[in-house]
N, C-alpha and C positions, 0 to 999 in steps of 0.2 A: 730762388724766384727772381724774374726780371721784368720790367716794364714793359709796354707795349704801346705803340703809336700807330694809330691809325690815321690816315690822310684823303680826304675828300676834298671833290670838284662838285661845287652843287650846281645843276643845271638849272635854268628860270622856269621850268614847268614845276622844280621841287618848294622850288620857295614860296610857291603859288598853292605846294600840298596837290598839285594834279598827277604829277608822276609818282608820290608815296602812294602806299598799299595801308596806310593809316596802322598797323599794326606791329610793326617793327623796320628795321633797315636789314634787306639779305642782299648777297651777291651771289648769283645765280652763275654756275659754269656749263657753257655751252658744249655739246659735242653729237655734230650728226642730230637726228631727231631727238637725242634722248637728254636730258635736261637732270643736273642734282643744286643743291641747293646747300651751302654750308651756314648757319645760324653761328654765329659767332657772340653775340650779345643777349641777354632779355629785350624785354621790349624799351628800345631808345628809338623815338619817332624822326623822320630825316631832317625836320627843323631844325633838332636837336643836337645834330651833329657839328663839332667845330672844325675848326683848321685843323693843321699840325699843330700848330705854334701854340694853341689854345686847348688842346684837348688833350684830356687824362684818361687813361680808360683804368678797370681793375684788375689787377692784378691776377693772371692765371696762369696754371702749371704749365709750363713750354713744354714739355714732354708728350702731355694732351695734343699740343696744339700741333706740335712737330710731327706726331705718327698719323692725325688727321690732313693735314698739309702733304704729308708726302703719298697718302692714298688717295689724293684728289689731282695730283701730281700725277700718279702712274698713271693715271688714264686721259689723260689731254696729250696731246701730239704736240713736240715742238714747233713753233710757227717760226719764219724767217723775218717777222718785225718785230718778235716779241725775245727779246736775249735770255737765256736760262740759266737764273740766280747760282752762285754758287753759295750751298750750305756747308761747305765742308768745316770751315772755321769760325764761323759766325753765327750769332743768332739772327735769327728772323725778325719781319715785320711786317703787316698785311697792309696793303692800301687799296684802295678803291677806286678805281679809273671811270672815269661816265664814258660810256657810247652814246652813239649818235641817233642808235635804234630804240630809247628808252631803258635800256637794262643796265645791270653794274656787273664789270667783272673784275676777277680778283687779279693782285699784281701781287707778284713775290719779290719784297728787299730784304737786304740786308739789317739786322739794328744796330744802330749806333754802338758802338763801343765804349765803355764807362772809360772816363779818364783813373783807375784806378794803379796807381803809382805803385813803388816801393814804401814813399814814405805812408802812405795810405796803408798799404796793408802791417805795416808796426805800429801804425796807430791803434787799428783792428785789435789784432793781435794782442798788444798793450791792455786795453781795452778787455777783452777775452782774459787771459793773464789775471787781472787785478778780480773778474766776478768770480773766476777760478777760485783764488785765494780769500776772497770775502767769503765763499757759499764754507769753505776748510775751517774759516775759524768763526763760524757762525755773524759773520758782519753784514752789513744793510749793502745792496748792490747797488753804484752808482746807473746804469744804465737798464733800461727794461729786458724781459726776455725778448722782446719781438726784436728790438734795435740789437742783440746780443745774436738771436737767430739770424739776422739778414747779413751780421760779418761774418757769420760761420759761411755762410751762404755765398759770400762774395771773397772770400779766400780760396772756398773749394773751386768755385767758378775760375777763377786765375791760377789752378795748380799746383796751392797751396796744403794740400788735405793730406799727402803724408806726413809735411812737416809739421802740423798744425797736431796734428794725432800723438805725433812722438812728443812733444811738446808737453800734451796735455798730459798724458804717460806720466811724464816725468813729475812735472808738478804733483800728482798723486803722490807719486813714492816719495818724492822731499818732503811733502807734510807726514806722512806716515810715520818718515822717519823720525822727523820731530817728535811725532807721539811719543811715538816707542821710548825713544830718550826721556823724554821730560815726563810721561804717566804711566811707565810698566818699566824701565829701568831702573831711574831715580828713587824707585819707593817699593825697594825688595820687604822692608818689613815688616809688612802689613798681612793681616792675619789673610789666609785661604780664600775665605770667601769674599771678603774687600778686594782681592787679587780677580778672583773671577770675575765681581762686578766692573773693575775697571775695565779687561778685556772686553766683557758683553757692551758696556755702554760704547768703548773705543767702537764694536762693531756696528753697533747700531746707528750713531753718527755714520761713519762710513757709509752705511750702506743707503742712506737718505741722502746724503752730500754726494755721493753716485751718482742718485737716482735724478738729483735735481741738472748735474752736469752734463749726465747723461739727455734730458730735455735741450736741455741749452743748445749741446752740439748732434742732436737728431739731425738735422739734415747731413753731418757727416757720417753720421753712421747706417743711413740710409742710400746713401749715393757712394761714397768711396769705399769703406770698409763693405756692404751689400756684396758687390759683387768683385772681393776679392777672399776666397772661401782661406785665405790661409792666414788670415790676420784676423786676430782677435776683434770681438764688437769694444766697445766704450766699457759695456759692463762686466764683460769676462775679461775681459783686460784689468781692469781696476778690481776683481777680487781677485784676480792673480796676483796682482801688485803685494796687495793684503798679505795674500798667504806666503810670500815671499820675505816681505818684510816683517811682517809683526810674527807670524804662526810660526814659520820656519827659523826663527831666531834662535839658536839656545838654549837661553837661560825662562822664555816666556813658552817655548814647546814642552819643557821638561816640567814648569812649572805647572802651567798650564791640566797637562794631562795628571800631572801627579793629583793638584786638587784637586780634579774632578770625580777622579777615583777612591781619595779619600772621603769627599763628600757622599758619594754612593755607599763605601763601607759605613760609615756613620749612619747613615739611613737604614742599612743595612740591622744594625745593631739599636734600633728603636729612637736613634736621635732623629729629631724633624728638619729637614733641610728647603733649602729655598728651589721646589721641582721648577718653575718657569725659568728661573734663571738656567737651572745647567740644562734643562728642554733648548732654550735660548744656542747656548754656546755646542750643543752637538748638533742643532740642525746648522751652526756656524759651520765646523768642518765637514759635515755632507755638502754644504753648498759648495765649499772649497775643495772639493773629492778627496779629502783627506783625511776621511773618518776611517776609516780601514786602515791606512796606512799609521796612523797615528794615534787613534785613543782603542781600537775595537782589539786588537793584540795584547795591549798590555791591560787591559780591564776586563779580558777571558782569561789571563794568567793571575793577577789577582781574586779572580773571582774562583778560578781551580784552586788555589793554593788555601783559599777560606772557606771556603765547603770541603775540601779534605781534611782539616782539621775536626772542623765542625763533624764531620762525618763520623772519623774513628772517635770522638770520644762519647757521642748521644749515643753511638749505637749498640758501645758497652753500656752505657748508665743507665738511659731509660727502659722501658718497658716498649713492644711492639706498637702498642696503644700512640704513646705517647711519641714514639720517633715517627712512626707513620702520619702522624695528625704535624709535628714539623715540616716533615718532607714536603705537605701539604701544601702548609703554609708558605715554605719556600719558592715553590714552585708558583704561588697564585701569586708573591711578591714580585718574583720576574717576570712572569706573564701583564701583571702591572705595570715596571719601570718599562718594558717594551712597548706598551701602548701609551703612557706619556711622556716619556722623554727619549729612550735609546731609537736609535735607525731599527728598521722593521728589520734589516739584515743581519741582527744581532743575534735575532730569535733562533735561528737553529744554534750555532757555534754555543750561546749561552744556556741555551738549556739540554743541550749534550753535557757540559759541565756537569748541570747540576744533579742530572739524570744518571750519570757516570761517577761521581762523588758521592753521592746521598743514596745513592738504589743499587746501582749492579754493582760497587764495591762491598757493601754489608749486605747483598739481599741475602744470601744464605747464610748469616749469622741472624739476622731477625727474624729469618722465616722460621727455622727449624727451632728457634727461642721462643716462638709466640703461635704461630698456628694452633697448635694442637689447643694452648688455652683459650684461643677464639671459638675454637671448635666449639668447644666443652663447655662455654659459657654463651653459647647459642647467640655471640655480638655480629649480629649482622650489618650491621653499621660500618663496624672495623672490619670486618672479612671482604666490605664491597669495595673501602679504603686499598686495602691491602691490593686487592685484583687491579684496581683501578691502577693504583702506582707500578705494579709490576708490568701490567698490560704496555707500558710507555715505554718500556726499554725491549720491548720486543719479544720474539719468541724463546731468550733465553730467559726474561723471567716469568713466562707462560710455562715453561717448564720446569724450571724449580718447583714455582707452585703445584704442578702436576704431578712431579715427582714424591713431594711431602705431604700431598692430598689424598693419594695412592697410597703411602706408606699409613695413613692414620688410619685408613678405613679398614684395609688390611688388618692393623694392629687389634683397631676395636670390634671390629665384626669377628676375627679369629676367637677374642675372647669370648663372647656372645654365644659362638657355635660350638667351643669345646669347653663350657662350663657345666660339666655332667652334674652339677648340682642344684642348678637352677634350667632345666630342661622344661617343666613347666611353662616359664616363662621365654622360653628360647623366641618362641614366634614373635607375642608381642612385643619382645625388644627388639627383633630385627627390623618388626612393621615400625617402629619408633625412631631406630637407627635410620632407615632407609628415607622417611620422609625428612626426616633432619637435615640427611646432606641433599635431599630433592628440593628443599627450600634455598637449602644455602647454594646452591648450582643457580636455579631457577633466577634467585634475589640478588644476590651477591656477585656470580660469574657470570651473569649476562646471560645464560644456557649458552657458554661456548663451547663449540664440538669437541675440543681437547677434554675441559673437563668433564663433560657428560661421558665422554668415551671413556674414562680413565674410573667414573663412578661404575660404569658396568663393568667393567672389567675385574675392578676389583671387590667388589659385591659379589660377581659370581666366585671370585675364588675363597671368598668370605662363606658362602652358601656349599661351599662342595668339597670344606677342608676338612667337615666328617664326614666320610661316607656313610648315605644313606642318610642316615638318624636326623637331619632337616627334613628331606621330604618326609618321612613318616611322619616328625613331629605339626609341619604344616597339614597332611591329611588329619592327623588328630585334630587340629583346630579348625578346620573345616567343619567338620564334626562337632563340634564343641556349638560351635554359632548356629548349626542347621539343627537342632536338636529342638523339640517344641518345647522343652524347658526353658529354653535359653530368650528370657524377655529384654537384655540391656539395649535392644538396640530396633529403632523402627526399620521398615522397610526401607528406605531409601539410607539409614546407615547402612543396614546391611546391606546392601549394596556395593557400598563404599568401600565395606571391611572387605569383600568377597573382590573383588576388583583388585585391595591392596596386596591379599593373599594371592592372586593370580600373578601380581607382580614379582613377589616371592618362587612362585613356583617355577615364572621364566629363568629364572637363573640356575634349577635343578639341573645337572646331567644325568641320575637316576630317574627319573621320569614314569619308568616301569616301576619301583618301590611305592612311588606314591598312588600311580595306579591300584597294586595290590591292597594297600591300607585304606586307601580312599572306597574300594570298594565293597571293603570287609566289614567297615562301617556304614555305608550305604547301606547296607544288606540288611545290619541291624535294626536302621531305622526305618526303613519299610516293613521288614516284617513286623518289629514291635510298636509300630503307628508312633513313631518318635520324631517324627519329619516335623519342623517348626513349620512348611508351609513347600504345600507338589511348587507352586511358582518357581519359590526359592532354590528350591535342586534343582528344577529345569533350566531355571535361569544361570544357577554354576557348571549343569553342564553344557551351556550354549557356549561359556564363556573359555571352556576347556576344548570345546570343540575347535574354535577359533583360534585357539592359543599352540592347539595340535593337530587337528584334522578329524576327519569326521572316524578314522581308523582308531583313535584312541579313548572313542567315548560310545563305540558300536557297542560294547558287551553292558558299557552301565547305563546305555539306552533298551535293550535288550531286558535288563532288570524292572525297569518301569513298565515296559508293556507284560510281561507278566505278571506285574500288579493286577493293572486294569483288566489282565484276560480271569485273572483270578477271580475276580468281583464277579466279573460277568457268570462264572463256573459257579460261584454260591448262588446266587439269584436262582440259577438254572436246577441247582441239586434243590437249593427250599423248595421251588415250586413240583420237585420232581418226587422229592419226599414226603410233602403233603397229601398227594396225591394218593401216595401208595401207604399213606399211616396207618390207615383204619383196616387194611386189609392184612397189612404184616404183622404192623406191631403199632399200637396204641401210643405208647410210652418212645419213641423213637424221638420224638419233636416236643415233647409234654414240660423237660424239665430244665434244657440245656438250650443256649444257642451256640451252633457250631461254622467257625469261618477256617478254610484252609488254602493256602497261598501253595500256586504250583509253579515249580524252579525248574525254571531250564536247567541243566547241566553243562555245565562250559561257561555259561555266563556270569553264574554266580558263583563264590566263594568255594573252593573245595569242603567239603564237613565228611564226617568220619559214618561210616555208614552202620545203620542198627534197624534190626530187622524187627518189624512191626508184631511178628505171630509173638516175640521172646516178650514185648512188653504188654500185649493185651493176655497172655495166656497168666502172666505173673502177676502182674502189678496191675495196667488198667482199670478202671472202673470199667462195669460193664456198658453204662449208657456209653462208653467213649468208644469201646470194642465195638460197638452197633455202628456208629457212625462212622468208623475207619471203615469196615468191612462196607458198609452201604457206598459211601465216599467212591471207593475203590471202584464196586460194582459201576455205579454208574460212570466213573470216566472212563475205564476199559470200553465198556457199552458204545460211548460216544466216541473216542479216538480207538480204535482199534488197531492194534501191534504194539501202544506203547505201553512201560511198564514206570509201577510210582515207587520209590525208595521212602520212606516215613524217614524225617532227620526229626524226633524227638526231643531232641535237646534244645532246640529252635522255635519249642513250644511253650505258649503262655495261655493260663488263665486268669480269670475272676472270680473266685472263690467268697460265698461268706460264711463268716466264723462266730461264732458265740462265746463269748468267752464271760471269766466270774461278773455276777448279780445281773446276768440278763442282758451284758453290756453284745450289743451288734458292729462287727464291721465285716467291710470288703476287702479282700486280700488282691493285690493283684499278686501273683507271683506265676513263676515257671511250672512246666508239664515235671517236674524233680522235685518241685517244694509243692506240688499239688499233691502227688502220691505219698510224700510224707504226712502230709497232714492227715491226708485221709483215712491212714492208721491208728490217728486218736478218734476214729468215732468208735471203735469198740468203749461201748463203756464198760466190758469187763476188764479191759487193761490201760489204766492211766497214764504210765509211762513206757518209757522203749527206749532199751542200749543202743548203743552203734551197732553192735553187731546183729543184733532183732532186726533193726532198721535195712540194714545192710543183706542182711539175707529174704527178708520180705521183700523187698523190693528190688533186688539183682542191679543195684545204680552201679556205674563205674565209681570206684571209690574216689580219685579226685573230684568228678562232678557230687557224690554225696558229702563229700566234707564241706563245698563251698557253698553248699544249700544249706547244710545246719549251721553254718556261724555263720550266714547271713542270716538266719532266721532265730538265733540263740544265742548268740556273740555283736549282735551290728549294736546300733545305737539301742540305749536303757529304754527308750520310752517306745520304741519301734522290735520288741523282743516278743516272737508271738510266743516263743517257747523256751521254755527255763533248763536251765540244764546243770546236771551237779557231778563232780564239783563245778564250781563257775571258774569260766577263766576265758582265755581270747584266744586259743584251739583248742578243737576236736581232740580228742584221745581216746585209745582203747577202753573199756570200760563207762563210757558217760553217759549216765542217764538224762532223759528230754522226756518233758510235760507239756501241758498248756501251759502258759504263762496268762493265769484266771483274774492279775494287777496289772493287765496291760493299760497304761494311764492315758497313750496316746489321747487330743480332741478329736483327731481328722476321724472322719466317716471312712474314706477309704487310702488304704495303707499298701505303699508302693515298696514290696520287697524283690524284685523281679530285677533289681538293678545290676543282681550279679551276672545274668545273662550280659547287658550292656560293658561289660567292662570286660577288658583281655587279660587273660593269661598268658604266662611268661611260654605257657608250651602255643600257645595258640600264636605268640608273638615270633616266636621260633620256625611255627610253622611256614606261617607267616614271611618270612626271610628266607626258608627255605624252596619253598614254592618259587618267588622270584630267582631266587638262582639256579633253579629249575628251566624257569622261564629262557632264562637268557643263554642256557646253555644249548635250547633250541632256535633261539636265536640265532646263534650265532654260527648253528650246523646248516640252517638254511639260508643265513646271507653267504657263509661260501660256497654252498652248490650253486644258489643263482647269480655267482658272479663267474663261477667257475663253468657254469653252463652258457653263460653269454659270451663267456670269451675264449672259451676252451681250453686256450693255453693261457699261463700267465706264471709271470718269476714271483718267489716267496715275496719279496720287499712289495711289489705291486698290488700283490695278495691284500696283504698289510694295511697297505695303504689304501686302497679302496673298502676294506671292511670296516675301518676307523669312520672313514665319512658315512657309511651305511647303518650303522648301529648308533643307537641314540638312546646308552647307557655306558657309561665309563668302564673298559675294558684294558688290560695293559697286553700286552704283545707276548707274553708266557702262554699266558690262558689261550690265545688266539692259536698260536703254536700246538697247544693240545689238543683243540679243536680240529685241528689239520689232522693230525697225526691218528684221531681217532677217525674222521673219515677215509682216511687212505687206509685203513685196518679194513673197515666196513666196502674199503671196495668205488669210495663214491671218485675219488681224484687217485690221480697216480704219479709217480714220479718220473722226470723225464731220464730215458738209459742214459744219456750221457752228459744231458745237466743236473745234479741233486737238488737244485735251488730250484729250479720250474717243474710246472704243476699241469699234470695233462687231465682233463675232465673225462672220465668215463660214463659211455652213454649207456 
């Protein structure tokens, strides 16, 4: 900053106040018409104004003054009475000249020049120097900062400002150095953190005793270091100094870092340590850019070398539980020291350690030690722990876990599916199994696509490692739950159940097995009114439709409208037999109600055919022989050219029975245990052998045996007929009664149960049919691919029938399938390739 003198001529109109403008003094510069006006002062009225010799003006930036000055400059012309100031080496000074016309204009001088000596500026300097060293050892400054700023101010002015700087430099580091000697040298043996605090406090002085130095010699650092971009300011200079003398020393670097790394292991290991201080002394070397160079190296090498330790031996000793829940802890402890004391650039380098020590060095020593018992103890907690830590080291520990997730399901669903001795139970475990790992996927793995894929995966090869005998056993429990016996469960469970079953059934590759079964039992329970609810079947098979297409549920849709058309046929025969009762026969409609269900062929179950004349001429009742023959008559009548097959076996009544002291009940039983009963109304004969039985009635003898011991072997209180000797089979020779101590309460007694249940030849059948099925199958997926492509090589063959068939087939069979239509004539072999296949049209 430098002074400023302004110089005025007052003219006798101003002292009179006629030529002021009463509101300040300006000097107006002339040029051509156009007129600017430079305001130099606030309002000072022209009274006001003194001499030279007398007037002080305040103090203002020459810098201001000098780029307005010389833009008021460029544009005035030089005059030849007015000489043009030279500013190359001197400051300025504005005076004000009166004209004769009233106005003021401005003059350009030079300013005086300070007498400021050599001995002058050692005074300064001296001066500077001593507030230097007072601000170093905390002492009172002789002179203020303003008298302290105007030497800075008047040394750089005279060309003093490099020396002035190096000077200052230097001073810093002599006191430093003192420090360093006399409070981090001299006093090695003092405990860790006495050592650290001395460091922090050294720093802290410092960097206040900078900061105040730094004010003092602002104007040098604003003007001469400003705009020399290669030399440090005041205050990067002086923590260079710092890090030069005190940081980079030795014995206080080696020190230094060592305790601060011990103080961290200590923390580390549950001791409490002072966190502001060592926060303190690391954001010290961040500001000195020497955190990396000097403590971030060797406090990841420390910190490797103690979480390897730590690693190899928790991860023999504890339990998955228990190292997983450390790792835990380890990791939320660094993610801590990171956000209050370490550089934010610590965070990767240090938790790669601890992620690489603690996890992908043991993960597959604790996975394959503990998984399985998370599994198995349904700890969803630890299993979400577990995903969680593994998930952090990336896709190789997303696949371990995959790998041993895979292996478990595998292991226990294997068991599940070939434990032939809990078959019963096969379904509900797998429904149990399955929702177990759909929780633990869902809860636990995020639903991440690795593990969801890797549950289907292995689910289905859990579901298809017996062939067949899942989907049969699912069709069974299909059945089981649509059954109107079957009350555990409301609508909307079942629902739920039927749904989880469905989910079962997508993992079948036999899909045709469960068909056959699925529909052998549908069958049954339409015809024997065992349906828990039409909704319910309709709604399982909406859901199979969906699941398969509308080509897999065409034949068991098929079975329900001949339900319905059946209803419609009785309605139509009642009203058609009424009609005609009194004129044929009286007793037609008098004593019996009669319902008969008519079965497409193809749609329904194959059943073993038995001709109607063999059982009405032999066995029948007569009212029953009326009604088949009438039956008959009329649907011939109505559809003509079609003919009716009678599946007897397939038939049930409601019988009631009298049995000793008068006692009434209602039997339900089959068209087989009706005609035996019927034989105890002779009351000339009470009893009847197997072979009476057997030749009155011309039954196939396994369907006759499984009618008497249900009806003479099933449960004690449910036994219409007695049989001797007693025993739980049938045999040559054994005599059957009533049973006149049947004790049952129920009114009506449901023996009819043995139609519901399959036998081993029906179950045989049953298996046989489907490989029946697919051996058609699999004759007409290769004419229709053999027809669409004409030609094609064996391997092509193969492989397009694989994707086409949607029943698990191996490449033998497929082979014999060929070979039997090239017999038949359908494909032929190429003359001169054996491997390619020509279609014959």
């Amino acid at each position: 900053m430098s002074d400023s003198f302004i110089d005025e001529e007052k003219k006798p109109s101003e002292e009179t106040g006629g030529a002021g403008n009463g509101s300040g003094l300006r000097f107006p510069i002339i040029r051509g018409s156009s007129k600017r006006s430079l305001s130099l002062f606030s309002d000072i009225s022209a009274p006001e104004v003194l001499k030279r010799s007398k007037m002080e003006c305040k103090i203002i930036d020459e810098d201001m003054m000098m780029d307005e000055l010389d833009d008021d400059l460029d544009e005035m012309p030089p005059s030849p009475s007015t000489p043009v100031p030279n500013f190359a080496n001197s400051p300025v000074a504005l005076r004000a000249i009166p004209r004769s016309t009233g106005t003021k204009k401005i003059a350009i001088k030079n300013f005086r020049k300070r007498g400021n000596s050599e001995n002058n500026e050692a005074v300064e300097w001296k001066s500077l120097e001593d507030a230097v060293s007072a601000i170093h050892t905390h002492q009172s400054i002789q002179h203020s900062l303003e008298e302290l700023y105007k030497m800075v101010t008047n040394v750089c002015t005279n060309e003093k400002a490099s020396e002035m700087y190096d000077k200052l430099l230097a001073l810093s580091k002599q006191h430093l150095t003192n420090d360093l000697n006399d409070k981090l040298i001299a006093v090695k043996d003092v405990s860790p953190v006495d050592f650290l605090r001395m460091v922090n406090q050294l720093w802290n002085n410092y960097c206040a005793q900078t900061l105040m130095i730094r004010n003092v010699f602002l104007y040098l650092d604003r003007t001469f270091i400003l705009n020399r971009p290669e030399i440090m300011s005041i205050w990067d200079g002086s923590l260079n100094i710092f890090c030069e003398v005190i940081v980079n020393n030795p014995y206080v670097r080696e020190r230094l870092v060592k305790d601060l790394i011990s103080q961290i292991a200590d923390e580390r290991n549950g001791i409490q340590m002072d966190r502001p201080l060592i926060r303190s002394l690391l954001r010290m070397l961040s500001n000195l850019h020497i955190y990396e160079q000097v403590f971030e190296g060797a406090f990841i090498d420390s910190s490797r070398e103690l979480y390897q330790t730590e690693g190899i031996n928790l991860s023999r000793d504890l339990e998955i539980t228990a190292y997983l829940n450390h790792v835990k802890r380890r990791l939320d402890e660094e993610f801590d020291r990171i956000q209050v004391y370490l550089d934010v650039g610590t965070k990767k380098p240090l938790i790669s350690v601890v992620e690489e020590t603690l996890i992908t060095s043991h993960m597959k020593a604790f996975v394959s030690k503990g998984l399985d018992s998370l599994i198995d103890g349904d700890r969803l907690e630890d299993l979400t722990l577990l995903f969680k830590i593994l998930d952090r080291v990336g896709i190789d520990g997303l696949t371990l876990l995959k790998t041993h997730f895979t292996d478990y399901i595998k292991k226990h669903g294997k068991a599940i599916v070939m434990d032939t001795n809990r078959e019963k139970e096969m379904v509900p475990d797998l429904i149990k199994f399955k929702n177990k790992l759909d929780r633990i996927v869902s809860t636990c793995f995020g639903n991440n696509d690795k593990m969801i894929q890797s549950l289907k995966d292995s689910f289905d090869y859990c579901v298809n490692a017996r062939q067949n005998k899942p989907a049969e056993l699912i069709a069974k429990y299909i059945d089981m739950k649509l059954r109107s016996g079957n009350k555990e469960a409301s609508d909307e469970e079942l629902d739920q159940i039927m749904d989880k079953l469905i989910t079962l059934f997508r993992f079948i590759h036999g899909k045709d097995v469960f068909e056959a079964f699925y529909k052998k039992d549908l069958a049954k329970r339409l015809l024997h009114s065992k349906s828990a609810s039409v909704d319910a079947e309709k709604a399982m098979l909406c859901k199979l439709k969906q699941e398969c297409g509308a080509g897999f549920t065409q034949r068991l849709e098929g079975m329900f409208k001949d339900m319905e058309m059946s209803k419609d046929l009785g309605i139509a025969f009642k009203k058609h037999t009424e009609a005609e009762a009194k004129e044929r026969d009286e007793q037609l409609c008098s004593n019996a109600e009669f319902n008969i269900s008519i079965l497409t062929m193809g749609q329904w179950p194959n059943y073993e055919y038995a001709e109607a004349t063999k059982y009405c001429s032999a066995t029948l009742p007569k009212d029953l022989c009326l009604y088949l023959n009438a039956y008959q008559n009329f649907y011939v009548n109505k559809h003509n050219g079609r003919k009716l097959q009678w599946q007897h076996s397939l038939g049930h009544c409601l019988v009631k029975g009298t049995f000793g002291r008068g006692v009434t009940k209602e039997l339900q039983v089959s068209l087989f245990q009706t005609m035996i009963l019927l034989l105890f109304n002779d009351p000339a004969k009470k009893s009847w052998t197997l072979e009476e039985i057997e030749a009155e009635t011309r039954i196939d003898k396994k369907e006759l045996n499984r009618s008497l011991v249900s009806m003479a072997c099933g449960r004690k209180d449910y036994r219409v007929l007695s049989k001797f000797p007693k025993g739980r089979d049938v045999e040559k020779g054994d005599r059957f009664e009533v049973n006149d101590q049947l004790s049952v309460n129920l009114y009506r007694i449901k023996i009819n149960q043995v139609q519901l249940k399959e036998t081993e030849e029906e179950h045989a059948q049953t298996e046989e049919q489907v490989n029946q099925d697919r051996v058609y199958a699999v004759d007409a997926a290769v004419v229709r691919v053999m027809k669409t492509r004409k030609m094609l090589s064996h391997s092509d063959l193969i492989q397009e029938l694989f994707k086409q068939l949607r029943f698990p087939v191996n490449a033998t069979d497929l082979k014999t399938r060929i070979a039997s239509l090239m017999e038949r004539e359908f494909i032929t072999r190429d003359a001169n390739d054996p491997n390619t296949y020509h279609y014959v049209a």
